[in-house]
N, CA, C and O atoms as a DFTB+ gen file, in Angstrom:
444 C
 N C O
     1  1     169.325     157.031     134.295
     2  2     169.559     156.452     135.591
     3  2     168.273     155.800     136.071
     4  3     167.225     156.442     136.145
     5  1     168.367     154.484     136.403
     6  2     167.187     153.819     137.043
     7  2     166.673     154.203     138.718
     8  3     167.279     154.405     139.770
     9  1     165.609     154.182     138.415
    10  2     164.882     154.564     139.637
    11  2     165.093     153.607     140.829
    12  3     165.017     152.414     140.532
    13  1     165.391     153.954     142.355
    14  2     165.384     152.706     142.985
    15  2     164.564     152.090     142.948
    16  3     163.539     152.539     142.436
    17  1     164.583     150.941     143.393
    18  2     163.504     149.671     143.827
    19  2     163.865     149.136     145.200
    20  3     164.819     148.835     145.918
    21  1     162.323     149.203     145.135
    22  2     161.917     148.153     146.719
    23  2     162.743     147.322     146.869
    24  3     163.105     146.611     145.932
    25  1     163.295     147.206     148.242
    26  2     164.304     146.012     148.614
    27  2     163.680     144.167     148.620
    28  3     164.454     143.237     148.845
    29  1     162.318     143.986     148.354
    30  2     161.885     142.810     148.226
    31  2     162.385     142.746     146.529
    32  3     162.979     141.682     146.353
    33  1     162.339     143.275     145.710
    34  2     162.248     142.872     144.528
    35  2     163.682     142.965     143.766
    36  3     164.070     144.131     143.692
    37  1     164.437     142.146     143.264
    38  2     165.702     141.602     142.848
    39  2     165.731     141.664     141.173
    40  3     164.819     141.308     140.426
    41  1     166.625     142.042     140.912
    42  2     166.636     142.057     138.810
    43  2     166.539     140.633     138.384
    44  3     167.175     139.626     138.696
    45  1     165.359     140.905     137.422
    46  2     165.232     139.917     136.907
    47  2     164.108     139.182     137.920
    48  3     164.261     137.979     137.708
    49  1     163.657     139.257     138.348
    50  2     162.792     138.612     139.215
    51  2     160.980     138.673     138.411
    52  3     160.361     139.712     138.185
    53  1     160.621     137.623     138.201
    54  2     159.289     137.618     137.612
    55  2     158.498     137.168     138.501
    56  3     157.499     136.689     137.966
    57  1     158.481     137.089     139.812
    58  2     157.518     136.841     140.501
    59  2     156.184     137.596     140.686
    60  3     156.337     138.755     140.301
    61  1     154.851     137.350     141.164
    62  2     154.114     138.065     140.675
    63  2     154.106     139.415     142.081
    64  3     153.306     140.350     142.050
    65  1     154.791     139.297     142.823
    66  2     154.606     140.321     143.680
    67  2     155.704     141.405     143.297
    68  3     155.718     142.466     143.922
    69  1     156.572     141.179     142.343
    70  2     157.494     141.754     141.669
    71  2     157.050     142.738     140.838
    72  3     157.532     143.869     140.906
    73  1     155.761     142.309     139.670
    74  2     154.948     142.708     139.070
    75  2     153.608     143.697     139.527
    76  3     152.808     143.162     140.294
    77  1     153.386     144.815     139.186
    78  2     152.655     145.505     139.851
    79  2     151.268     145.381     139.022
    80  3     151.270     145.250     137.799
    81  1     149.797     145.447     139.983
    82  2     148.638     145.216     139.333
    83  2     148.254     143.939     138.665
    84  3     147.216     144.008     138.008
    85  1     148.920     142.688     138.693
    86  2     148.661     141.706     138.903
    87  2     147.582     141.214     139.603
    88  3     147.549     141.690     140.738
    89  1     146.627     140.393     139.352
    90  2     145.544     140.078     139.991
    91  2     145.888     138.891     140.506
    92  3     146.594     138.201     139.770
    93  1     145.485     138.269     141.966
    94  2     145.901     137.465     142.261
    95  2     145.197     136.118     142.339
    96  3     145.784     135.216     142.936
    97  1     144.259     135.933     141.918
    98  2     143.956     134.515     141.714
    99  2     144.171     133.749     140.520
   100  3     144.201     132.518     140.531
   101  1     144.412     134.870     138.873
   102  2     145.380     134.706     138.069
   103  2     146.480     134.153     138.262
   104  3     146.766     133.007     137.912
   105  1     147.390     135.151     139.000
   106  2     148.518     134.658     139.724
   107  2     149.154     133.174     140.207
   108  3     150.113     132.426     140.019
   109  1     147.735     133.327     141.073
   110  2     148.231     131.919     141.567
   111  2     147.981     130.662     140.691
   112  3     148.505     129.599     141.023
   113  1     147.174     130.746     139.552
   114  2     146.588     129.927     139.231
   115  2     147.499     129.553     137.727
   116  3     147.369     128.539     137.042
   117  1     148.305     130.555     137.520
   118  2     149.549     130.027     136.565
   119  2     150.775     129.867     137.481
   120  3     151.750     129.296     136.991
   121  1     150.848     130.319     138.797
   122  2     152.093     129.420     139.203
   123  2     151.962     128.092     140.124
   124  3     152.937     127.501     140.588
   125  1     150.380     127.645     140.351
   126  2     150.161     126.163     139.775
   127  2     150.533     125.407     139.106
   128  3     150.887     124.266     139.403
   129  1     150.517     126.011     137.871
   130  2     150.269     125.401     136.384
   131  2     152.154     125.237     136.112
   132  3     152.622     124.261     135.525
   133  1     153.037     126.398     136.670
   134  2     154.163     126.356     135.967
   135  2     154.819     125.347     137.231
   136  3     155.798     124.775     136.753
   137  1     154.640     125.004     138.450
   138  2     155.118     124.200     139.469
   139  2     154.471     122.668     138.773
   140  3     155.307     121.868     139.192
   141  1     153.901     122.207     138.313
   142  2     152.785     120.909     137.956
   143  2     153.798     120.507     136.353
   144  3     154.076     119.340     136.076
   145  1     154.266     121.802     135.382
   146  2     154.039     121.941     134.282
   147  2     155.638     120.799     134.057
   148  3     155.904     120.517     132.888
   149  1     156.750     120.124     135.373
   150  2     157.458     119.520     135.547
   151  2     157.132     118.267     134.770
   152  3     157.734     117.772     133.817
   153  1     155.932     117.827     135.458
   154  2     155.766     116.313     135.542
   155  2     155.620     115.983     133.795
   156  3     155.530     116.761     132.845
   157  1     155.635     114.926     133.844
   158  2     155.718     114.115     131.886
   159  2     154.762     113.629     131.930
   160  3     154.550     113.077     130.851
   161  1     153.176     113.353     133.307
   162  2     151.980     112.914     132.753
   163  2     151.020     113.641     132.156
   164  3     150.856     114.580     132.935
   165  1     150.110     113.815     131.035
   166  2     149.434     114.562     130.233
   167  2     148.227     114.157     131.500
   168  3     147.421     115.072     131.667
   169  1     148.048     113.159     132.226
   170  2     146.846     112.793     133.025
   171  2     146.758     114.542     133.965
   172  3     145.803     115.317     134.013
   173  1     148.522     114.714     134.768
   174  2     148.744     115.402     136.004
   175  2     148.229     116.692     135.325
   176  3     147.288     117.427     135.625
   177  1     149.361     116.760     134.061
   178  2     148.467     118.610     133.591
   179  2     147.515     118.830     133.153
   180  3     147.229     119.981     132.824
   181  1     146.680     117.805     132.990
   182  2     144.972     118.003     132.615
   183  2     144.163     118.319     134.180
   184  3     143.241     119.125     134.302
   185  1     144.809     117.397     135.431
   186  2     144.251     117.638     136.311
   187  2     144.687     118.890     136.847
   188  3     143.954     119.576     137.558
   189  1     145.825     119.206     136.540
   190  2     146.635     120.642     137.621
   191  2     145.812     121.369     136.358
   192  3     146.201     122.461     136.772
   193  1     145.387     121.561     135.731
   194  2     144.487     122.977     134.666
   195  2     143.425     122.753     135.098
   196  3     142.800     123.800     135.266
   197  1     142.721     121.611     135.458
   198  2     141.380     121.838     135.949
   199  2     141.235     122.305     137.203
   200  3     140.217     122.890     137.573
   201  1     142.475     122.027     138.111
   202  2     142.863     122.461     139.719
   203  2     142.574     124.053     139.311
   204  3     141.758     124.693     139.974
   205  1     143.094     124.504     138.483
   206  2     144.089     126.026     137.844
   207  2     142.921     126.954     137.858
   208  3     142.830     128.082     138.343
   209  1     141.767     125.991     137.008
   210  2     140.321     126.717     136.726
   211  2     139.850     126.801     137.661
   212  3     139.653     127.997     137.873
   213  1     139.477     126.160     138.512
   214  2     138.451     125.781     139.593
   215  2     138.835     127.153     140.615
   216  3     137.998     127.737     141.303
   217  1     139.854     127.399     140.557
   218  2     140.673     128.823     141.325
   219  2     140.153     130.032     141.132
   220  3     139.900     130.797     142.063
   221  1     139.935     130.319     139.796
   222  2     139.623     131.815     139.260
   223  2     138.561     132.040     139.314
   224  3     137.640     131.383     138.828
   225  1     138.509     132.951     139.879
   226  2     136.828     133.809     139.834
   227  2     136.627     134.536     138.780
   228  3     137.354     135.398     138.287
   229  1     135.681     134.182     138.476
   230  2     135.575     134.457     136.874
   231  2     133.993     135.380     137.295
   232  3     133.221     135.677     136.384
   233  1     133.732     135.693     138.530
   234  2     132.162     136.354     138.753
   235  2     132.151     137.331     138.023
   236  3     131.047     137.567     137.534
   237  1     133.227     138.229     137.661
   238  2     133.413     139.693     137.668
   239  2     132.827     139.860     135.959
   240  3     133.406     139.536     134.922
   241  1     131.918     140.281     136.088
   242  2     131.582     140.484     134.636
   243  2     132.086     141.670     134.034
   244  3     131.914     142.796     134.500
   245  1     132.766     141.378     132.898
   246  2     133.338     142.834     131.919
   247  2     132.714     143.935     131.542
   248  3     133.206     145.063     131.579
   249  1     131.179     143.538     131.017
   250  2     130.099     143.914     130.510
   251  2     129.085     144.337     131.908
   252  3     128.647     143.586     132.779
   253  1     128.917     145.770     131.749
   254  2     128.021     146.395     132.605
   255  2     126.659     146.020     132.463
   256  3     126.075     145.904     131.386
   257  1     126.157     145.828     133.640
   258  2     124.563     145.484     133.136
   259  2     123.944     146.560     132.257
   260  3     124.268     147.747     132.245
   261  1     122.874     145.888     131.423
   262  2     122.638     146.685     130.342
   263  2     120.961     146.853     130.334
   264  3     120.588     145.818     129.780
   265  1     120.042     147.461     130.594
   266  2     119.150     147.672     130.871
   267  2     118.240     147.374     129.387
   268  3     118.771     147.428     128.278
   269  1     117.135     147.132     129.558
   270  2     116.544     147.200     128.188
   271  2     115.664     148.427     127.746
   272  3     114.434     148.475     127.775
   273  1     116.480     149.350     127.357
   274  2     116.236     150.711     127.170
   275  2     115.545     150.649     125.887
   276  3     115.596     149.578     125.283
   277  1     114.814     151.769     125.301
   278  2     114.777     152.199     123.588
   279  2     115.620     152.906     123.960
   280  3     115.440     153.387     125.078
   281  1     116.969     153.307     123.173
   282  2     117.839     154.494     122.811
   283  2     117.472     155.853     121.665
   284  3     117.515     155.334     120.549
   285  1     117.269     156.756     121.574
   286  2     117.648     157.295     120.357
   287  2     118.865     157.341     119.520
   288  3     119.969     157.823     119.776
   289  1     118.525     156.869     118.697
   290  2     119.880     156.610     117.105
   291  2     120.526     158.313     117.251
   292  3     121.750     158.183     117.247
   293  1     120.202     159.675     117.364
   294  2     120.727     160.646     117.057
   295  2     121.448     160.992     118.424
   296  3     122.060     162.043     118.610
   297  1     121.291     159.912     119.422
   298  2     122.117     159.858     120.807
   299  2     123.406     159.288     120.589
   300  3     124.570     159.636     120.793
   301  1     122.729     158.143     120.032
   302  2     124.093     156.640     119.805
   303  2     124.893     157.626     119.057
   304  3     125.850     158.080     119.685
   305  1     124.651     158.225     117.401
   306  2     125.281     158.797     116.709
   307  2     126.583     160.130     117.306
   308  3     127.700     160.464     116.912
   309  1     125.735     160.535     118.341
   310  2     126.453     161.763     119.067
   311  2     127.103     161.404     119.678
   312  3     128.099     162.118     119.796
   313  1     127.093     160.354     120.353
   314  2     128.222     159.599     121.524
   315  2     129.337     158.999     120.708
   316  3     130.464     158.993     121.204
   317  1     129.151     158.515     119.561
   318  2     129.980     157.275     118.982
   319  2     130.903     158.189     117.909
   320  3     131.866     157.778     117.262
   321  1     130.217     159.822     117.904
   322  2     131.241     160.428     117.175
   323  2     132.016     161.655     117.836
   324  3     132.827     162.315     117.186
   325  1     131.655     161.966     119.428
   326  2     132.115     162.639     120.022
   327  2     133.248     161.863     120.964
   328  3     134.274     162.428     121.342
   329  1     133.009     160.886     121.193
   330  2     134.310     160.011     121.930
   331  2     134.863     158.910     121.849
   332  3     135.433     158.159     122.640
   333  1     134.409     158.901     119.839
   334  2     135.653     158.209     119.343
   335  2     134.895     156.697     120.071
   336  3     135.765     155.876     120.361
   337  1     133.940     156.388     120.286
   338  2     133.687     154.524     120.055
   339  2     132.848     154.147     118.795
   340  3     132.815     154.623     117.661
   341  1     132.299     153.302     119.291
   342  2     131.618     152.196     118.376
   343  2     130.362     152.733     118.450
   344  3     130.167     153.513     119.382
   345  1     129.515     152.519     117.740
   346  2     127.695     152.975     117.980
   347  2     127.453     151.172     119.028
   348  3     126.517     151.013     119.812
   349  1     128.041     150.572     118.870
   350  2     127.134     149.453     120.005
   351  2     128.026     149.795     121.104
   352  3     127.310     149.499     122.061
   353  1     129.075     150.206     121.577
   354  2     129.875     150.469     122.956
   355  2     128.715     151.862     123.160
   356  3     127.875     151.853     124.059
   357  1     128.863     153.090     122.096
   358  2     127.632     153.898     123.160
   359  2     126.715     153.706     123.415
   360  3     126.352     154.313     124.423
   361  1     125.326     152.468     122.545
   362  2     124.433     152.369     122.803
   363  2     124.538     151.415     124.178
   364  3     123.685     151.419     125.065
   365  1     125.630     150.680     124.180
   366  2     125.657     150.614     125.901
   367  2     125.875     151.309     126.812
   368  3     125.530     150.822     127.889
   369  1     126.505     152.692     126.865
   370  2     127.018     153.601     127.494
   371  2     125.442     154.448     127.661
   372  3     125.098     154.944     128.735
   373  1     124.757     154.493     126.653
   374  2     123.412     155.088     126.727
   375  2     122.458     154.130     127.426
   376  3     121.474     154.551     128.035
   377  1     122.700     153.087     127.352
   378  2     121.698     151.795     128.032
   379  2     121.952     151.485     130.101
   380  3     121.194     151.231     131.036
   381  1     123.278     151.685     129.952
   382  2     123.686     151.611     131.260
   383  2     123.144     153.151     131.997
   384  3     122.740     153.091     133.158
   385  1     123.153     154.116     131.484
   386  2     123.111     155.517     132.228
   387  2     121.333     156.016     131.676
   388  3     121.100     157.169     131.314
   389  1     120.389     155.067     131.706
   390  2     119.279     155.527     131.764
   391  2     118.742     156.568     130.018
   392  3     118.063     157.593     130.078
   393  1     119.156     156.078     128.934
   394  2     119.358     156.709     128.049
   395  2     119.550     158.277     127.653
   396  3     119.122     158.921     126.695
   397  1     120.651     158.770     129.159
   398  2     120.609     159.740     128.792
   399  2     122.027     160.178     128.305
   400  3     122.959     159.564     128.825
   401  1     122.326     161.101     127.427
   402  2     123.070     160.959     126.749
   403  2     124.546     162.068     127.295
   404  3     125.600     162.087     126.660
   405  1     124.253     163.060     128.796
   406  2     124.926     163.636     129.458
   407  2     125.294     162.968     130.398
   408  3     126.319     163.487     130.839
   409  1     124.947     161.845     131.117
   410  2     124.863     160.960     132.190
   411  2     125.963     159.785     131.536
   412  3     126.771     159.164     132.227
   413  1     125.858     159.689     130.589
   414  2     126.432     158.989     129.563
   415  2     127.998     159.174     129.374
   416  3     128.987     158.441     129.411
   417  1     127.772     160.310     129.187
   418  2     129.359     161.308     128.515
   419  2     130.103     160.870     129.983
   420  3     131.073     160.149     130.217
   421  1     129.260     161.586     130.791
   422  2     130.116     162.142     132.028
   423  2     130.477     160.725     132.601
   424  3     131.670     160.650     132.896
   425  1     129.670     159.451     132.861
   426  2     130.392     157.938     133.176
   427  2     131.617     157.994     132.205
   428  3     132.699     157.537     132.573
   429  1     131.485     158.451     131.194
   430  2     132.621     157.638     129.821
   431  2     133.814     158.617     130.657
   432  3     134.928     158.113     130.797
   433  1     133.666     159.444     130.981
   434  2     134.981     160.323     131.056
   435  2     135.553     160.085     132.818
   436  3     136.740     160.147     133.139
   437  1     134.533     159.843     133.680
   438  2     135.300     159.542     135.168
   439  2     135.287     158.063     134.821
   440  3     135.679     157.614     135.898
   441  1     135.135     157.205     134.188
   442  2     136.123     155.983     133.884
   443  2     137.180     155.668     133.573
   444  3     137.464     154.474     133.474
């Protein structure tokens, strides 16, 4: 048995407020693209994608600042085999948290 739903949102509905956790300048910036994506000039959808770009904030960097630490290798090694990453994802996990390697753990796990 399906769970109710919010009375704004209708079956079948792909709108992005329909969609939960959607980011919204994404959002808006492909239903630009799919309102524009009508027209038959290659001129209009070169300009409505550059409209599209010019939208997104792209500030948000993925990558945590990364300090220019020395790490110890028998740190990286302990991190990268206790929680299952990469030796360069912990030596960032060790680079971001001051190379310490409890400070480290404990960011990886309240993330």
């Amino acid at each position: 048995m399906a769970e109710p739903q919010p009375p704004q949102i209708q079956e079948g509905d792909q709108a992005a407020s329909a969609i939960p956790g959607v980011a919204k300048p994404e959002t808006a910036a492909l239903e630009f693209l799919s309102s524009t994506h009508n027209s038959s000039s290659t001129t209009t959808s070169t300009a409505a994608l550059g409209k599209a770009m010019k939208n997104l904030d792209l500030k948000d960097s993925f990558k945590p600042d990364v300090k220019n630490l020395k790490v110890d290798m028998a740190d990286v090694v302990l991190l990268a085999d206790n929680l299952d990453v990469s030796r360069v994802k912990a030596t960032e996990l060790l680079k971001s948290n001051d190379a310490d390697p409890v400070k480290a753990m404990r960011a990886w796990f309240t993330t």
